[in-house]
N, C-alpha and C positions, 0 to 999 in steps of 0.2 A: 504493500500500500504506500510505504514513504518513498519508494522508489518513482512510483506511478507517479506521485504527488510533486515529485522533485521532476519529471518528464515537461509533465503540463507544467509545472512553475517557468520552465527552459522555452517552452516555446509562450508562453506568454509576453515572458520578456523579450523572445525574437521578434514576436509580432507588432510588440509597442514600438520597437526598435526601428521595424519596416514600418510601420506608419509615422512615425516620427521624421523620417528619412524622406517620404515620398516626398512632401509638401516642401521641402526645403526644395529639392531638384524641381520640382514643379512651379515650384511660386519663386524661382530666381525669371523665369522666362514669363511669365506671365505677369509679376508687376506688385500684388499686393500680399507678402506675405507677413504683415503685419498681424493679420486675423491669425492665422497661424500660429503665429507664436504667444498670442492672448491665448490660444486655446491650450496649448502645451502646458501655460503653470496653473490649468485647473486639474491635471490628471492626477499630482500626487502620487507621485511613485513610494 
């Protein structure tokens, strides 16, 4: 079970990691990633 638990903890944190990531690469070309970054210090790591 704590193995299982430590798997899903690993890809959670990959996943936050990949969406954290998208919007930087994406919002350098398109202009406002301003929002962005407001939204980042609500998730609380």
């Amino acid at each position: 079970a704590l193995q299982d638990a430590a798997s899903v903890a690993g890809l959670l944190i990959t996943t936050e990691a990949a969406i954290v990531e998208a919007p930087k690469k994406g919002g350098g070309a398109g202009g406002p990633p301003g929002g962005g970054m407001g939204g980042m210090g609500d998730m609380d790591f």
